[in-house]
C-alpha positions in Angstrom: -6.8 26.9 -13.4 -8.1 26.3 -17.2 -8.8 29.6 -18.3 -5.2 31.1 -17.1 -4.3 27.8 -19.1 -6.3 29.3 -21.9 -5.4 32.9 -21.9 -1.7 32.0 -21.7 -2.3 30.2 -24.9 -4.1 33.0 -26.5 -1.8 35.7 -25.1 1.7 33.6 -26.3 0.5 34.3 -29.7 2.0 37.6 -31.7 0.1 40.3 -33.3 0.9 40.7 -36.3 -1.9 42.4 -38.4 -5.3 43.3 -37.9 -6.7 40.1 -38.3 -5.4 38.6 -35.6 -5.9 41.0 -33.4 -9.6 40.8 -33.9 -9.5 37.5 -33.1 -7.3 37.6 -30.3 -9.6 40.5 -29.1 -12.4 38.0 -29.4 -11.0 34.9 -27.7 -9.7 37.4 -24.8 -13.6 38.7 -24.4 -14.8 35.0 -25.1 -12.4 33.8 -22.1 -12.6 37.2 -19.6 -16.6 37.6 -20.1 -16.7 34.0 -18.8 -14.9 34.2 -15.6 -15.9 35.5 -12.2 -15.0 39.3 -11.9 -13.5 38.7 -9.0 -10.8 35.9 -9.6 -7.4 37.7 -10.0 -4.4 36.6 -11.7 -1.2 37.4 -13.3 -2.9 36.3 -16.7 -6.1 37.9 -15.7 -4.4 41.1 -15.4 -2.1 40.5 -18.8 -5.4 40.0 -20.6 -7.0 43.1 -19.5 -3.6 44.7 -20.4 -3.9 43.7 -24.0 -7.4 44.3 -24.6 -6.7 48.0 -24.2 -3.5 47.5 -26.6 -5.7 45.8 -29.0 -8.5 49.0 -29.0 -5.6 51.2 -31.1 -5.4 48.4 -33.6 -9.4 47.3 -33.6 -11.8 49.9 -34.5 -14.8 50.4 -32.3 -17.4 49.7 -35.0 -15.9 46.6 -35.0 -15.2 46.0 -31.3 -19.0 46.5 -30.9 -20.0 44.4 -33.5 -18.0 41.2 -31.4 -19.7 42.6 -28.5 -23.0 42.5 -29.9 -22.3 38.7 -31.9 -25.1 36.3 -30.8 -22.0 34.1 -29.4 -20.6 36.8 -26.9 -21.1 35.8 -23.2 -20.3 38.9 -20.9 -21.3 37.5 -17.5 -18.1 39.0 -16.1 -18.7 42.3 -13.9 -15.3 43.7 -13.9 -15.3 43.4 -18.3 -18.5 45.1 -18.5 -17.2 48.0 -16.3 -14.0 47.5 -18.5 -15.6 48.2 -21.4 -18.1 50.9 -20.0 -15.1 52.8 -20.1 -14.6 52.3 -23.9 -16.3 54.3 -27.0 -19.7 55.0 -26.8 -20.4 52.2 -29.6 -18.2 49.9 -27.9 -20.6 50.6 -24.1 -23.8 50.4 -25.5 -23.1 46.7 -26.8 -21.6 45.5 -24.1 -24.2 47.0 -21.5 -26.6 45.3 -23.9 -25.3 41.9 -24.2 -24.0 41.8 -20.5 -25.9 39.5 -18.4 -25.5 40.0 -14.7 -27.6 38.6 -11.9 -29.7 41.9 -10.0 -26.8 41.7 -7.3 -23.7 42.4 -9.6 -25.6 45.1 -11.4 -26.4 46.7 -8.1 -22.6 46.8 -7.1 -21.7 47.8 -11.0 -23.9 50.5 -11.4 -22.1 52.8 -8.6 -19.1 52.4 -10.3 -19.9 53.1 -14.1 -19.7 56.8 -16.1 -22.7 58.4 -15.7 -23.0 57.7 -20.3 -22.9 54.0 -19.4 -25.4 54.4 -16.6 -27.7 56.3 -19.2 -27.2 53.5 -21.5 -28.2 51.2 -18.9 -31.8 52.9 -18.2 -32.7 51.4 -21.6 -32.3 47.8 -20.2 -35.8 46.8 -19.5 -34.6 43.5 -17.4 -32.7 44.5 -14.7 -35.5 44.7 -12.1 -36.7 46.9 -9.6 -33.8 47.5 -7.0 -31.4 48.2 -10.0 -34.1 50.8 -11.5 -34.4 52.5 -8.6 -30.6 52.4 -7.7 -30.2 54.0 -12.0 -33.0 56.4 -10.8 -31.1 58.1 -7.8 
């Protein structure tokens, strides 16, 4: 498929250095944020993989500030509970900039720390059934 054709490419390259690890922390979010969270792959799972190697070397202010770029797409599920998981910086922006149709939010929200869940009642766009789901 192209974007196992596209993370190979980005995860063949070395880091060496913080700058590019920020960028290959970008083209990774870039490429996983645009993909179904339920595709599955060797490279899929690579990626994920380095993303979490790439945290020690990326600080979170900085992590966050991708997350919140006006170029980041999150419309990837499984990233957004991904990086739930992450710094509290690091959550917020991407619970803000995710954008998930109602019925991927309702199958998320189980499944996220109750702090990213708290972030989450902020979000005045989800709708009603993901309120109420946030509320009990």
């Amino acid at each position: 498929m192209h974007f196992d054709d596209r993370l190979a490419t980005v995860l063949s390259l070395p880091v060496r250095g913080t700058a590019i690890a920020r960028i290959q922390y970008r083209q990774l979010l870039d490429i996983l944020g645009s993909v179904s969270g339920t595709l599955s792959s060797d490279a899929i799972e690579t990626a994920y993989e380095r993303l979490d190697q790439l945290n020690a070397t990326i600080r979170p202010e900085d992590r966050a500030g991708m997350l919140r770029s006006p170029v980041a797409r999150l419309r990837n599920p499984r990233l957004v509970a991904f990086l739930a998981q992450d710094d509290p910086g690091v959550a917020t922006a991407a619970i803000s900039a995710a954008n998930l149709p109602e019925s991927e939010w309702l199958a998320l929200v189980p499944a996220l720390p109750v702090r990213a869940r708290g972030i989450l009642r902020h979000r005045r766009d989800l709708g009603p059934r993901v309120e109420a789901l946030l509320e009990r």
